[in-house]
C-alpha positions in Angstrom: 5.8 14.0 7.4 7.9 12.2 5.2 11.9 11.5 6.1 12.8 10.3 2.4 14.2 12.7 -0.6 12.4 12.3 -3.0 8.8 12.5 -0.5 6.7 9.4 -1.0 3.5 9.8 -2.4 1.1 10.6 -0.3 -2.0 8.7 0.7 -4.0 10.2 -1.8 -1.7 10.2 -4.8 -3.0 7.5 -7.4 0.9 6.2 -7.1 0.5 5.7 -3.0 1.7 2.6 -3.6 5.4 3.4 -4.8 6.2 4.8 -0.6 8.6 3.2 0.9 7.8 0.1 3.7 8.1 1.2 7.0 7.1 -2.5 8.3 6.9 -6.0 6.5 4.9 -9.0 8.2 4.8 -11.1 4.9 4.2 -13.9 7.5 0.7 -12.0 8.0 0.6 -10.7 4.1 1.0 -7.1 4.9 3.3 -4.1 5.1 2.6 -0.6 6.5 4.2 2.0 4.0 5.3 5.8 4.7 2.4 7.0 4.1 0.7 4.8 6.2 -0.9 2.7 4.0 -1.3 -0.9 5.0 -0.7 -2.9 1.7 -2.1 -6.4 1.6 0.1 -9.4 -0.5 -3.6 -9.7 -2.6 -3.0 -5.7 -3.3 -6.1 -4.6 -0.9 -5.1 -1.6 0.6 -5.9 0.4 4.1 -5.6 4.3 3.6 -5.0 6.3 6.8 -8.9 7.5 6.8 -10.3 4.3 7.3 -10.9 3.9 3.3 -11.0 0.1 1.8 -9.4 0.0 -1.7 -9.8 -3.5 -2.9 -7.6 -5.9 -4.2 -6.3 -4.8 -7.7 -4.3 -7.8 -8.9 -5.1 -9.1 -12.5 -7.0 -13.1 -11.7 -5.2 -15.4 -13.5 -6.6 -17.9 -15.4 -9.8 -16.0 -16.4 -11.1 -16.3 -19.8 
């Protein structure tokens, strides 16, 4: 499935995030990776099956 050496991780892996972008619209705030994850600029992802994984990025600013 994967063209790169090393593979990216796959969809499933906890580090899906580390596969390489396949298409960038920062314009829109997302980029579709290898693995075909859509990655959102707040770090919501898309998985493949349909699964939501929300945004993971640390708020700033909260006490």
């Amino acid at each position: 499935m994967c063209p790169h050496e090393p593979s990216c991780p796959s969809a499933d892996a906890l580090d899906r995030e580390a596969a390489r972008t396949m298409a960038a619209h920062p314009e829109q705030g997302w980029s579709l990776l290898c693995n075909g994850v859509v990655l959102f600029e707040d770090t919501g992802e898309l998985l493949p099956d349909g699964a939501v994984i929300e945004p993971h990025r640390p708020l700033a600013g909260v006490a």
